[in-house]
N, C-alpha and C positions, 0 to 999 in steps of 0.2 A: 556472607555477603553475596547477595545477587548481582549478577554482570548481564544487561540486555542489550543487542543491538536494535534498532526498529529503523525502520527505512521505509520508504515510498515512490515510486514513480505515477502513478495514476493521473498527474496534470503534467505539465509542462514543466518540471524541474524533477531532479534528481535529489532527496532531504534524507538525513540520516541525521540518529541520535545515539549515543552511547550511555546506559543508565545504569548505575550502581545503587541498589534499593533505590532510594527516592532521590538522589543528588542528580544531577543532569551533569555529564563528564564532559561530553562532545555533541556540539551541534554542526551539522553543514549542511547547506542550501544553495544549490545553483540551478539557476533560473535557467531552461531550453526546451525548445519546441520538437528537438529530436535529438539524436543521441544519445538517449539512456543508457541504449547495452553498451556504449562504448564506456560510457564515464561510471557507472555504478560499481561495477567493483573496488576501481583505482579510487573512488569515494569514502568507500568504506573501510578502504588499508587507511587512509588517508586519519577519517574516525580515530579509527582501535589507535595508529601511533601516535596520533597527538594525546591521548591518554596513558601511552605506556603500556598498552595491555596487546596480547597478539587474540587470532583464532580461537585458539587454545584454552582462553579464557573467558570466554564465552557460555553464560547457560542459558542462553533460548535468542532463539532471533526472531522479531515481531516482522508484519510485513502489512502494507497495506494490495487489501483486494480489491478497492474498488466500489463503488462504479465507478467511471473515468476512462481515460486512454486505454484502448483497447491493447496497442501493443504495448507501452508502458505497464498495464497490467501484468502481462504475461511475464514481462521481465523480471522486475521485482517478482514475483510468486515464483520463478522457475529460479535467481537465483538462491531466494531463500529455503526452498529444497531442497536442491541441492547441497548448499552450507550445511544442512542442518541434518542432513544424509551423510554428508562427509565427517563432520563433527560430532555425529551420534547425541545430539542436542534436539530438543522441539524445538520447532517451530510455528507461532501460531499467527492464523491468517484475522487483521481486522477491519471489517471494513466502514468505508468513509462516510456511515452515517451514528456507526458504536463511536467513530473520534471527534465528531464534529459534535454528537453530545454530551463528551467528556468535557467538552473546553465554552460549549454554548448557556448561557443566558438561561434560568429556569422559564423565562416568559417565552423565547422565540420557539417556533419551527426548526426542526433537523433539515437539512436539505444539501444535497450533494450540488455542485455546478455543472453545467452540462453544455454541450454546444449550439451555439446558434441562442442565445440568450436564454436558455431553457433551464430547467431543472430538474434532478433526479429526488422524487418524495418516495418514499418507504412507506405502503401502506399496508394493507393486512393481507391482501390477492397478490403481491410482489412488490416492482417496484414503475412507478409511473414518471414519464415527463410530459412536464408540463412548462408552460413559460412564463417566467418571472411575473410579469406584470398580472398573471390569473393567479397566482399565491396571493392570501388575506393574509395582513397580520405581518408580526416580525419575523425573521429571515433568518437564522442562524448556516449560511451556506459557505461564504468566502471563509478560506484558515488561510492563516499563514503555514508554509510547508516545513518550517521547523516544528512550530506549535503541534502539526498532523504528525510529525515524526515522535513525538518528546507525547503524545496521547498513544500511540502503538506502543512502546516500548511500554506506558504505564499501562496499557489496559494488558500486554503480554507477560508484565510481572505475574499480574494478578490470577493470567490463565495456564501459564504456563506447565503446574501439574498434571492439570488435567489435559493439557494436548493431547489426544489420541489419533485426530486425524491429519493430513499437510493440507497447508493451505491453499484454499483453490479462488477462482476467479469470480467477481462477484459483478457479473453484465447486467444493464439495463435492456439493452437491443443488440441484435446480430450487428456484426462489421458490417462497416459500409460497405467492403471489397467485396467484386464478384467473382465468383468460382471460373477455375479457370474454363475456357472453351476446347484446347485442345484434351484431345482423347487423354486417359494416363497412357505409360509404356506396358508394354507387354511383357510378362516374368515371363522368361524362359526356363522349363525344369534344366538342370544339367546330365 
């Protein structure tokens, strides 16, 4: 029996799932605009106990990459390397357009949500935004963040052998933030 964790930060909530082959053990979903590094770990103990299971019993942790929240990305991806570093487990990176056609409509559009009413599309030169009301046709964009968490973990069963690389960050556009102004500090030799 396969034990997967898969988790998410990329929007505005913290979602985890706990998957044993195909049963769904633990779902959690909590909705926030900030806070992930604080609440994502304490999420995920949270997870594993309500099932009974520790760390330990863990073979592969799914994560989502993104596009979306820039630092929520990084969160998610940095704890799931970690874990997965610590655990000597894969872990593999999926991102929010492999889940959103896992659980979408054979008729609609994949499509990531993006800010400012826009949208992230996956075309063949990378990935574009564009805004909603210029997409033709049906939409398959909005998930619910159990649903994106319970598509990671399925699509991480499935890759998990083959993980060879860790998961990395999957950006539409650089941060908003701008570089800092002051100089760096000066390394002193000793």
């Amino acid at each position: 029996m396969t034990l997967i964790l898969g988790f998410d930060t990329s929007g505005p909530w913290c979602a985890a799932t706990l998957l044993r082959d195909e049963q769904v053990l633990t779902l959690r979903h909590e909705a926030m605009s900030k806070g992930q590094a604080e609440r994502l770990m304490p999420l995920l103990e949270e997870v594993l106990e309500r099932a009974g299971v520790t760390w330990r019993d863990l073979d592969a942790i799914g994560v989502g990459t993104g596009p979306g929240n820039f630092t929520g990305i990084r969160i998610a991806v940095s704890a799931a390397r970690g874990l997965a570093l610590g655990l000597g487990i894969p872990s593999v990176g999926v991102d929010g357009f492999e889940t959103r056609a896992l659980c979408a409509p054979p008729d609609q559009q994949v499509a990531v949500p993006a800010p400012r009413d826009q949208l992230y599309l996956q075309t063949d030169t990378g990935i574009a935004v564009v805004a909603r009301s210029e997409v033709d046709g049906p939409v398959h964009a909005d998930i619910d963040p159990q649903e994106l968490a319970q598509a990671i973990a399925r699509i991480t069963a499935e890759r998990r052998l083959g993980a060879t690389h860790p998961p990395a960050p999957v950006y539409a556009r650089p941060a908003d933030a701008a570089p800092a102004s002051d100089p760096p500090p000066v390394i002193l030799d000793a």
